[in-house]
C-alpha positions in Angstrom: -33.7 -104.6 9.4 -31.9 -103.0 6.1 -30.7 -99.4 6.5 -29.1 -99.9 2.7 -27.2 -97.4 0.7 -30.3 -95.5 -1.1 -29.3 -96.3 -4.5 -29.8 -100.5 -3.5 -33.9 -99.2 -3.8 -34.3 -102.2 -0.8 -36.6 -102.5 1.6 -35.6 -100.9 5.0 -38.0 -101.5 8.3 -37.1 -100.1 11.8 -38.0 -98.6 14.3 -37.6 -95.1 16.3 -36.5 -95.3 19.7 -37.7 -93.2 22.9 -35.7 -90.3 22.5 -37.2 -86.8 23.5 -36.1 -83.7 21.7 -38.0 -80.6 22.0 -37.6 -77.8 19.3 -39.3 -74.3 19.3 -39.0 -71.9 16.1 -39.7 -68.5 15.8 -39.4 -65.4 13.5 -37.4 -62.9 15.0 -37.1 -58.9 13.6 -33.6 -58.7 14.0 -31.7 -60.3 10.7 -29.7 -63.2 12.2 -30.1 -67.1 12.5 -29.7 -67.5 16.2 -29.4 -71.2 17.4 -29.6 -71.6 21.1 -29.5 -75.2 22.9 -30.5 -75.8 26.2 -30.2 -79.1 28.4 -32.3 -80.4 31.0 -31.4 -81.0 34.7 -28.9 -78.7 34.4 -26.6 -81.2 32.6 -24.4 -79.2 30.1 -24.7 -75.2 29.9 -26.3 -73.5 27.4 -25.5 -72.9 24.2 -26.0 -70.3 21.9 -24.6 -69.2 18.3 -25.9 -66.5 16.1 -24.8 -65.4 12.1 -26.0 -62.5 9.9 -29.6 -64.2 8.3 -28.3 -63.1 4.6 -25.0 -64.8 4.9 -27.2 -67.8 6.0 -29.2 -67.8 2.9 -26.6 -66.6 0.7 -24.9 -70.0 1.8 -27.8 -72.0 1.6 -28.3 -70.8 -1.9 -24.7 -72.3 -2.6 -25.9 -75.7 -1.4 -23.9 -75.2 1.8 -24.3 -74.6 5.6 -23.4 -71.8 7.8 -19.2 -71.3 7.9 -17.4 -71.8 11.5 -21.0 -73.9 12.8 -19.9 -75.7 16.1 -20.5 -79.5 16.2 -23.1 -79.0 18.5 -26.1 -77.1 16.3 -25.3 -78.8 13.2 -28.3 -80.9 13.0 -29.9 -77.7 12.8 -28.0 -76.3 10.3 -28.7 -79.9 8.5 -32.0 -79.2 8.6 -31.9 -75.8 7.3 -30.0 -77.7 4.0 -32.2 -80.0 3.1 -35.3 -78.0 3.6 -33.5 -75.2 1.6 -32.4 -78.2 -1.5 -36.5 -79.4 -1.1 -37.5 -75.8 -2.1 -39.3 -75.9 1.7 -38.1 -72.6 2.9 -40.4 -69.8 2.8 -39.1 -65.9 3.5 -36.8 -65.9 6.6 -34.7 -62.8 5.8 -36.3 -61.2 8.6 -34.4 -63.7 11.4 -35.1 -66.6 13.0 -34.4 -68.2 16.7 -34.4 -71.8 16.9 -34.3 -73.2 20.2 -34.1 -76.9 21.5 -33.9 -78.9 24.4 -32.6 -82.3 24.0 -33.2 -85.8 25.9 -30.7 -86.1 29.5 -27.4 -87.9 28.1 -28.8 -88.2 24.3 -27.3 -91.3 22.5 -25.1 -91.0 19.6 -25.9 -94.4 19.1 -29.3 -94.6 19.4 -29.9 -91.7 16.3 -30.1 -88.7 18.9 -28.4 -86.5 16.1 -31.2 -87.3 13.7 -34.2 -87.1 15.8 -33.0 -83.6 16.3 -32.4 -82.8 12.5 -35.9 -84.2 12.4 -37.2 -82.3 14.8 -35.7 -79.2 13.6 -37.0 -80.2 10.1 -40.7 -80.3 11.6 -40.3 -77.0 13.5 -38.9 -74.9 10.8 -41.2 -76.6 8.1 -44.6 -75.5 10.5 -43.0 -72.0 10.3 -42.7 -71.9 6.6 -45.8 -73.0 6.8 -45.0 -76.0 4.3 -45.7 -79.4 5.7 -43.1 -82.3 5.6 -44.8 -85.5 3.7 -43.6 -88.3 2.4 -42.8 -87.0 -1.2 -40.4 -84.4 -0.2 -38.8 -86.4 2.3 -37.9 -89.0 0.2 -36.1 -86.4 -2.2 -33.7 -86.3 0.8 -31.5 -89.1 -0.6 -30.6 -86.6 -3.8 -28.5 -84.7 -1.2 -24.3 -85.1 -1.8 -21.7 -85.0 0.1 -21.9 -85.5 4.1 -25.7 -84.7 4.5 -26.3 -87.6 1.9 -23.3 -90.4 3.7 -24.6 -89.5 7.6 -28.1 -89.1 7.2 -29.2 -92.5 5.3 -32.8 -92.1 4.3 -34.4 -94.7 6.4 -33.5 -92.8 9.5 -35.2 -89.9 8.7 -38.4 -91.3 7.6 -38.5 -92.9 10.8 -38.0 -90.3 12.8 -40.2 -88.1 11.0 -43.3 -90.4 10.4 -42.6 -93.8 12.9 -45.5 -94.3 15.1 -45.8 -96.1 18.3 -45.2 -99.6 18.8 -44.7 -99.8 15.2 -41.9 -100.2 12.5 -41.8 -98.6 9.4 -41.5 -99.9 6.1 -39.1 -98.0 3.8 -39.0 -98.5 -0.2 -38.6 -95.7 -2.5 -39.7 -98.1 -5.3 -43.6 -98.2 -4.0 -46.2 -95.4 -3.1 -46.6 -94.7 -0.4 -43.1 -95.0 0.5 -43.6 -95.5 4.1 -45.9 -97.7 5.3 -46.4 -98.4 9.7 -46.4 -102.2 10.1 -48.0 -102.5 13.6 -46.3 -105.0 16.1 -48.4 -107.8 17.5 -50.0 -107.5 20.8 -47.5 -108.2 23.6 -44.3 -107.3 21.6 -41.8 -104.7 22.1 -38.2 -103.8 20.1 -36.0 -103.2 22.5 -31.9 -102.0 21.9 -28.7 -103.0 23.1 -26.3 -100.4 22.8 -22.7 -102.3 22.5 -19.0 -100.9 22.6 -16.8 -102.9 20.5 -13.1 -103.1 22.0 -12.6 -102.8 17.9 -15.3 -100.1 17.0 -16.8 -100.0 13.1 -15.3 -97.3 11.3 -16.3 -95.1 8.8 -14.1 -95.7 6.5 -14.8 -99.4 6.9 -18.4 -98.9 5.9 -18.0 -96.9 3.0 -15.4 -99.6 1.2 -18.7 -102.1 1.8 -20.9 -99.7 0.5 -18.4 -99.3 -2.7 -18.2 -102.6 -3.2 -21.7 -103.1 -2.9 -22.4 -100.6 -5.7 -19.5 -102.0 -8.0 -21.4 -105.2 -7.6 -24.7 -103.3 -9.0 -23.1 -101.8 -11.6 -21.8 -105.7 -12.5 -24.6 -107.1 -12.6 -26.6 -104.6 -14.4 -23.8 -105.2 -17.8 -24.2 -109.0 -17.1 -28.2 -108.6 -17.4 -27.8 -105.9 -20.0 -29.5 -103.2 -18.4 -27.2 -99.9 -17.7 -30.0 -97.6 -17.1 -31.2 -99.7 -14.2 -29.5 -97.8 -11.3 -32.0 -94.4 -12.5 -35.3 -96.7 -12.2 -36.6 -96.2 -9.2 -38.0 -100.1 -9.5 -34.0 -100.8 -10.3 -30.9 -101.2 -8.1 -30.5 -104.4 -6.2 -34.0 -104.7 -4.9 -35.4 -105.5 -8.5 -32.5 -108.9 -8.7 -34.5 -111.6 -6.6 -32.4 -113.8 -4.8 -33.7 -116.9 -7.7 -32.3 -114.7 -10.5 -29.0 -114.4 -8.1 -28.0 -117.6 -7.4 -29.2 -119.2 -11.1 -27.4 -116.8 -13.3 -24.9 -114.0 -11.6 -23.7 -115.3 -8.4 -20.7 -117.1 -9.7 -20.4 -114.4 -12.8 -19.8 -111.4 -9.9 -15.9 -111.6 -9.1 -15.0 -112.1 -5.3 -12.6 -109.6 -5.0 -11.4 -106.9 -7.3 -9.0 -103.8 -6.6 -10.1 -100.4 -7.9 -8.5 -100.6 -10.6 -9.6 -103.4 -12.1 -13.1 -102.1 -11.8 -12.2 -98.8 -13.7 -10.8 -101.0 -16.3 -14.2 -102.7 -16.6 -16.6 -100.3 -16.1 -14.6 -97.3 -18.0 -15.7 -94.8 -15.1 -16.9 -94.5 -11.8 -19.9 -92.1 -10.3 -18.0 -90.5 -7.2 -21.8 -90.6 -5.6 -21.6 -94.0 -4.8 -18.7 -93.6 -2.8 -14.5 -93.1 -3.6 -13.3 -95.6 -5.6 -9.4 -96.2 -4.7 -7.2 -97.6 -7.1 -4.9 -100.1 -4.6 -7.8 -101.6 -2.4 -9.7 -104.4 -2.3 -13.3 -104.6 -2.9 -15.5 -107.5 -2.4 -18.4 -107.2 -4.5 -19.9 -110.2 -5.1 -20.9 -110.3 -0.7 -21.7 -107.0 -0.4 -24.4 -107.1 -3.1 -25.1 -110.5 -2.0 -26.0 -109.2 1.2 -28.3 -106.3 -0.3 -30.2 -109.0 -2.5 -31.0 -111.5 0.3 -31.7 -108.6 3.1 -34.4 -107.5 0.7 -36.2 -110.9 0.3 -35.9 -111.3 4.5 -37.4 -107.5 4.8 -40.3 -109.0 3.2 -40.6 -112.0 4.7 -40.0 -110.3 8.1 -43.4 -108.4 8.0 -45.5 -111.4 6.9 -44.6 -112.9 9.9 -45.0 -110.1 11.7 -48.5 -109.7 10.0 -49.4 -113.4 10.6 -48.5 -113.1 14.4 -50.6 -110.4 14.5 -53.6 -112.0 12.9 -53.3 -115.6 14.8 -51.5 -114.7 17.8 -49.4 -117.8 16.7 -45.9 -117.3 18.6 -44.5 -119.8 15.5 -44.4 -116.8 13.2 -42.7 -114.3 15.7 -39.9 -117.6 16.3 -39.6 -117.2 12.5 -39.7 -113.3 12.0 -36.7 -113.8 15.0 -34.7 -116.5 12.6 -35.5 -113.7 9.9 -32.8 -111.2 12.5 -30.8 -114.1 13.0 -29.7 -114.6 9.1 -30.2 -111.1 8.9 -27.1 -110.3 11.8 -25.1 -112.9 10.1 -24.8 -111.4 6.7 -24.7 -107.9 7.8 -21.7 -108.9 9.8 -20.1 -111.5 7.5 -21.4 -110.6 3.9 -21.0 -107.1 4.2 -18.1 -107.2 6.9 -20.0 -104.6 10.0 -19.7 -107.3 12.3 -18.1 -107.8 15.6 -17.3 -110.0 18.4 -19.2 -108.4 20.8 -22.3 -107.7 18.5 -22.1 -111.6 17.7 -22.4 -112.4 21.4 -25.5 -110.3 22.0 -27.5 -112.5 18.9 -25.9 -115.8 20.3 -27.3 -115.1 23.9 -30.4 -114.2 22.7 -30.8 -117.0 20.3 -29.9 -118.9 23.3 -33.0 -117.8 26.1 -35.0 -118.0 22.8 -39.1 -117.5 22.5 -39.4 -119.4 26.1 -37.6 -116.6 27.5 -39.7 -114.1 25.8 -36.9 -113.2 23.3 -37.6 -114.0 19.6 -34.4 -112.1 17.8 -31.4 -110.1 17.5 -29.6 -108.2 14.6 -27.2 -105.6 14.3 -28.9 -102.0 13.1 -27.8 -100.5 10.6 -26.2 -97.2 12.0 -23.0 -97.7 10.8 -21.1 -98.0 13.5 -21.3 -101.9 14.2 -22.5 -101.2 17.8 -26.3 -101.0 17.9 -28.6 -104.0 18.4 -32.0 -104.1 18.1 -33.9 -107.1 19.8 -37.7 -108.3 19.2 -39.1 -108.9 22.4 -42.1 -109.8 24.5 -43.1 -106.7 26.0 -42.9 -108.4 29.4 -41.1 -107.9 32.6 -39.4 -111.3 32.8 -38.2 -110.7 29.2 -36.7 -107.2 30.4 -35.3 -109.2 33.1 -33.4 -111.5 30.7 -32.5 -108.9 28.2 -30.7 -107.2 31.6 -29.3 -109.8 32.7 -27.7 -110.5 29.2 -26.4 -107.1 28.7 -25.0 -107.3 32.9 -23.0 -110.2 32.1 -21.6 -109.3 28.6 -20.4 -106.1 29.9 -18.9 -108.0 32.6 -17.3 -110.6 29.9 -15.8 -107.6 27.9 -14.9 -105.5 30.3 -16.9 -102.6 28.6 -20.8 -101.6 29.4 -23.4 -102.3 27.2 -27.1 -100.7 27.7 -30.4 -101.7 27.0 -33.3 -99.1 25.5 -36.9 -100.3 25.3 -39.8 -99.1 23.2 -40.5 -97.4 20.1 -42.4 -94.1 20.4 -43.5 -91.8 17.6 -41.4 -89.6 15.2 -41.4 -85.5 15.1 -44.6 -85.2 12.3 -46.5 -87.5 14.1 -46.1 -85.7 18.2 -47.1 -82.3 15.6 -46.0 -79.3 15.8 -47.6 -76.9 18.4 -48.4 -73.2 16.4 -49.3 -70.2 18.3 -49.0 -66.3 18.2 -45.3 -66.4 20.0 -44.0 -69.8 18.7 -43.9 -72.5 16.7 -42.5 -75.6 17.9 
């Protein structure tokens, strides 16, 4: 649940899905950044790219990547950015070869491109010899431009430090940011990967994420308090949803076009997003959704906690109503839904705990086509899920897949250090 804009200081949980990527780094005496990618099975040929190591660095030291990098190695060259903005880089003017080996047919969907900037970030962190934690990682979110829009910070915590049958609770206004929330005994998240006939565009989730900071910036005149947004205890997480509905929800316009918030605001911080001029935002829903998805996030894990401690199947019915309202305003209040993604949640909500299925929501990947399902970790309630995801694909003529089981991220599988490599 949540994957919010990072300045909306809300809670995030999730989860990191199976998905394998080995990465090997080593130091090299022959003055280049060689990248070289190999696949198993035999299922794409290999690829390899190579650049003089000072024009690397020289770049780096610009704040940008490599020039001409094919699509293919730019997690790793992602990785080499925001180690190099985290001051985590030791001396590599000597050369470096970073090898990796990712999962058969990795999911776009499913984060594949970030477990490998993770991975990558573990690898060439062990050869620096300057250990990822939480503290640097969450300096992460400081990164502009494409780094900061595509890699949202929850998803690299997770697949940095998620552990095993466990989500991970994300809040940069708490220490430790990052705290494993265990799953009950006999429970499983499980994925649905869906292909919407009308897909979720980027574009489409930037305008909600824009409107969702115009409605910070709203309500932080209304309640008087314009340095709010640089406290890390600010942003949307510190309105609860009492102080919402009692004294800003009717005060926050419905709809305004960007012009009209330029007029009332007198500027606009082009690190929350582009403001155009002639469209229409909606703040009032898209903070909305921010204010209540922090309040479920919360009440999420207590249930979660309370299943654990009881065994007391009410609480993981409730955690699953917790998705339910969760789905809905991610798709209606901030406007990432779909018909397809609906369909999944109304299925689900259908079967119900007595078929071993306690919730659905959409994830928050950005693409409106990932669902993430809390489950009994069960073969009749794999059964169902399947048979779900058979006859929806059947319904819309397009497939939809089903990925179980969360597994542990890059720091917590280690990094392996000997004489020849570090990986």
């Amino acid at each position: 649940m949540g994957g919010l804009p990072d300045w909306s200081n809300c809670a995030t949980i999730s989860a990191t899905l199976s998905t394998t990527v080995v990465v090997g780094a080593r130091r090299e005496q022959h003055r280049r950044f060689e990248v070289r990618r190999s696949s198993p099975l035999g299922e794409a040929a290999p690829c390899e790219a190579a650049w003089p190591m000072s024009a690397v660095l020289s770049s780096l030291a610009r704040g940008g990547g490599s020039d001409a990098e094919p699509p293919w190695c730019r997690p790793v060259m992602m990785a080499l950015q925001l180690l190099a903005q985290t001051d985590r880089l030791g001396d590599l003017s000597d050369g470096v070869v970073v090898e990796f080996e990712a999962a058969p047919r990795p999911s776009a969907l499913g984060g594949a491109d970030t477990a490998l900037t993770a991975a990558c970030l573990q690898a060439i962190s062990a050869l620096c010899e300057k250990p990822l934690d939480h503290a640097v990682v969450m300096r992460l979110d400081r990164i502009e431009g494409p780094v900061h829009r595509a890699g949202c910070i929850h998803r690299y915590m997770t697949c940095l430090f998620g552990e095993p049958r466990s989500l991970l609770l994300v809040r940069r206004d708490s220490q430790p940011p990052a705290i494993p929330v265990e799953l009950p005994a006999g429970v499983c998240v499980s994925a649905a990967e869906v292909r919407p006939q009308r897909p979720i565009q980027a574009a489409r989730v930037i305008e909600s994420d824009v409107a969702a900071a115009i409605g910070l910036r709203l309500i932080q005149r209304l309640l008087n308090k314009p340095g709010a947004a640089n406290d890390p205890r600010g942003g949307l997480a510190a309105v609860t949803t009492q102080e919402y509905v009692e004294q800003l929800r009717m005060r926050l316009p419905p709809r305004l076009k960007g012009k009209q918030v330029l007029d009332m605001l007198g500027s606009w911080d082009d690190a929350n997003g582009p403001l155009e001029a002639e469209r229409t935002y909606k703040p009032r829903s898209r903070a909305e959704h921010h204010i209540y998805e922090n309040e479920r996030v919360q009440d999420f894990i207590a249930c979660l906690h309370r299943a654990r401690r009881s065994g007391d199947e009410a609480a993981l019915a409730d955690a699953g109503t917790l998705m339910f309202a969760s789905h809905w305003s991610e798709s209606q209040r901030y406007g990432l839904g779909s018909v397809e993604t609906d369909a999944v949640v109304t299925a689900v909500r259908k079967l119900g705990p007595a078929g071993g299925l306690f919730g659905a929501r959409l994830a928050a990947t950005g693409d409106g086509c990932l669902m993430v399902i809390l489950m009994r970790d069960t073969e009749a309630a794999r059964e169902a899920l399947d048979r779900i995801a058979r006859d929806l694909s059947q319904r819309f003529g397009s497939p939809i897949s089903v990925r179980g089981g969360s597994d542990g991220g890059a720091c917590i599988q280690g990094a392996h250090v000997s004489t020849s490599m570090k990986t």
